[in-house]
C-alpha positions, 0 to 999 in steps of 0.5 A: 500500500502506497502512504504519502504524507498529506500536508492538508492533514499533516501526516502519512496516509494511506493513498486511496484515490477517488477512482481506484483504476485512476489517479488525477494527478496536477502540478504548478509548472513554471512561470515561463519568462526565465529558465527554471533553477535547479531548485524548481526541477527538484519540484519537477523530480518530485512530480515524476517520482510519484507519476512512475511509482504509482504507475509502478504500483499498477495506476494509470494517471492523467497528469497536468502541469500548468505553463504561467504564461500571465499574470504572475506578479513579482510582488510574491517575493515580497508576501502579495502576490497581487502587487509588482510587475507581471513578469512575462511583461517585464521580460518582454519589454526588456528583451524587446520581444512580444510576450508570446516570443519569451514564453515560447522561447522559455517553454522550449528550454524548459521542454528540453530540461525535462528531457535531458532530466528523464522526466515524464511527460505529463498528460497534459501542459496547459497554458495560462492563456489558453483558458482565460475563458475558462478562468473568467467562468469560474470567477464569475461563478464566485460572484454569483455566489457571492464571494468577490467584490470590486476594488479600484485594481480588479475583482477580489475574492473575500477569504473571511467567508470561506471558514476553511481558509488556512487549514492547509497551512494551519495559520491564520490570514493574518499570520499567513501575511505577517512576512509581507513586505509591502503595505497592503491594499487599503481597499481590502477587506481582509489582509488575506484576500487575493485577485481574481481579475486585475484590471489594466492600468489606465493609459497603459498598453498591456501585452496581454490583457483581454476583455471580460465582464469587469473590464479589461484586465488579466486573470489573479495567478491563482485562479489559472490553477484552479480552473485548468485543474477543474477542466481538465481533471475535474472538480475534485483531484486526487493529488495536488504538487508543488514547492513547499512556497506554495503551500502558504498561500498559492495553494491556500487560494487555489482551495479558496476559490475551487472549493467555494465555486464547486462545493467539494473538496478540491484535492484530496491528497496534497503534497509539497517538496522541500527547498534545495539550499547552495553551499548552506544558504538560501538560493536566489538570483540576488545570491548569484546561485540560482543555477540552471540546468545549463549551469551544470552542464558547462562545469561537465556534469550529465543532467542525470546525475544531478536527477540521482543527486536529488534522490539523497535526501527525502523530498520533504528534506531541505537538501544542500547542494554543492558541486562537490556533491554533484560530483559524488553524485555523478561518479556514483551514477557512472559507477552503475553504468559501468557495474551492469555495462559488463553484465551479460543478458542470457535468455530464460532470466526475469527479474528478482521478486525479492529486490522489486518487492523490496524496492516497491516497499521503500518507495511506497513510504512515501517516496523514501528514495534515500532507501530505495538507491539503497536498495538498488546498490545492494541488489548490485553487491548481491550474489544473484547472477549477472544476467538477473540483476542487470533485468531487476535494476532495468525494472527499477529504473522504471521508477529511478529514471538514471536512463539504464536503457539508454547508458548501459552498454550491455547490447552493442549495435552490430555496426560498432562492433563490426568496427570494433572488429576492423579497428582490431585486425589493423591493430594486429597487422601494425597499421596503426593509423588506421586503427587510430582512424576507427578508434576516434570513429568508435568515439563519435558513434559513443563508444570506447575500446579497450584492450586486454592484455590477453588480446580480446577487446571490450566495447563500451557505450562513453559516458 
């Protein structure tokens, strides 16, 4: 039985989906005006890691990620998210680009981070944009039921009437905004009450903005979630992801609004992940450490192994992350591609019940992915034959992601080894430029060369 632990009860609970043949699944992606740090695609991780291991326990999912392409303010860094400029906006104007160019742009670099990362592709992106219609309808079904009033800068919803408010953080409105650093709307009702609407400014041209009951605005950032959320899975999902930033006050709205419109209970089940700390602090743009995934790639590190580097601390755990960990983390990742790169598939084996029964357990404690490496490194130093541990850990790896099927040698295409072959007979007859000629060939194609003593050679995939 699969326990997750429930930040809405605050505590590990058995998972029992609405539908026991399908989990709704949905997480907030990113807000496409920048290329996403390594501390978001720890959030992204999380997301997969659950996606494949409920799918590992025999679940089909339907996942959505959203794509903010509006309407996310800068004034959340300050505690109020209604306040600042939109940051697709501002990255428009000081690029010199059309807002539909940065975040295509940005989505495009995101969609290849999530490759190279080995993450699903969810069911589903939706962008912001795309339902702004959808958007307007719930907003108005909050105003037929009376839960919004109009301020001068837009239509906001009234938190002191839904009675629930706070329970996801377990604080009060109040206590929720006492980090804010700005002054707070004086045409408020309550300290706590969030955008719905916000209209454009007078005498200013907006990138986006559409028409809609109330005027010409843009939609709240919050009320995007809910609404592609309940369009796409419905009224009432069973799992809602995201960074423990969110849980404040994102997802307290997102219940807000959703549950006030429709009357159910908007997510059953919510989860969050930790954040990831640089060298011991805090990491942020103003830091200077707000690595990419870019980043990482030009100090000579594989994408995949910052994936297993995440999988050393327990994602409600804050993690450090330091080059000099990644580098462990990298050489570790090699080390299993070499161990089953020597290993021999022979027919009549299947994978070991033992070590997918053991590895199904820790995973299914809530994620417990510390263990579950732990269990992958023992079932390497086991004693079963090759052949079974190379099929186990490639079942395993359904769920780890750390591409065995794409970095273990263990099947050399016939062409490289037919090279292989020639390199060696050029070798044997001394025509050593010619031997030298293939070898850098072999190297292209992604694959070394090594002699033996005995004067056998061994092919293996470079990584």
């Amino acid at each position: 039985m699969l326990k997750i632990y429930n930040s809405l009860s605050r505590k590990a609970e058995d998972f029992k989906p609405y539908d026991l043949r399908q989990v709704l699944m949905y997480t907030c992606g990113p807000t496409v005006y920048s290329y996403p740090t390594i501390g978001n695609y720890r959030t992204y991780i999380l997301g997969d890691i659950l996606l494949r291991t409920l799918k590992f326990n025999g679940y089909i999912v339907k996942y959505v990620m959203n794509l903010t392409d509006v309407g996310h303010l800068s004034g959340d860094n300050l505690g109020d998210a209604d306040t600042g400029e939109d940051r697709v906006e501002k990255a428009a104007l000081e690029e010199g680009k059309t807002a539909k160019e940065i975040t295509d742009f940005y989505i495009n670099a995101f969609m290849k981070d999530l490759a190279v990362l080995n993450i699903s592709t969810p069911s589903k992106f939706t962008r912001a944009t795309e339902y702004i219609t959808q958007q307007i309808a719930l907003i108005q079904q909050l105003e037929e039921k009376g839960y919004t009033y109009a301020t001068k800068d837009g239509i906001y919803f009234d938190t002191a009437k839904f009675k629930n408010y706070g329970k996801l953080s377990g604080m009060s409105s109040e206590q929720i905004l006492e980090g804010a650093r700005v002054e707070p709307n004086p045409e408020k009702r309550n300290p706590a009450d969030f955008a719905l609407w916000k209209f454009s400014a007078e005498g200013t041209n907006r990138l986006q903005e559409w028409n809609s009951p109330w005027g010409i605005g843009f939609p709240g950032w919050h009320i995007e979630c809910s609404a592609m959320a309940i369009n796409e899975l419905g009224e009432s999902i069973d799992v809602h992801l995201g960074g423990e930033d969110l849980r404040m006050i994102h997802h307290q709205n997102e219940i807000a609004q959703s549950e006030c419109a429709t009357e159910k209970t908007f997510s059953k089940y919510w989860m969050h992940g930790a954040f990831l700390q640089v060298d011991g602090k805090r990491m942020g743009k103003s830091e200077g450490n707000a690595y990419t995934i870019e980043d990482v790639v030009g100090k000579g590190f594989k994408p995949l192994a910052l994936r297993y580097f995440y999988f050393g601390a327990h994602y409600r755990t804050q993690q450090n992350f330091t080059w000099e960990a990644l580098e462990n983390a990298q050489n570790s990742l090699l080390k299993i591609y070499e161990i089953l790169g020597s290993y021999k598939l022979q027919d009549g084996m299947t994978p070991s019940q033992k070590y997918r029964d053991l590895f199904e357990e820790t995973i299914n404690d809530d994620l417990n992915m510390p263990q579950a490496l732990a269990v992958f490194w023992d079932l390497l130093k086991s004693s079963l034959p090759e052949s079974e541990k190379l099929l186990t850990a490639l079942e395993l790896d359904k769920v780890l992601g750390i591409g065995l099927e794409q970095n273990v040698a263990y099947i050399v295409p016939s062409a490289v080894m037919d090279l292989a072959k020639t390199r060696d007979q050029y070798r044997k007859s001394g025509i050593w430029d010619k031997a030298d000629k293939v070898r850098k060939e072999l190297f292209q194609m992604g694959y070394v060369v090594e002699d033996k003593s005995d004067g056998t050679f061994r092919v293996k995939k470079q990584f």
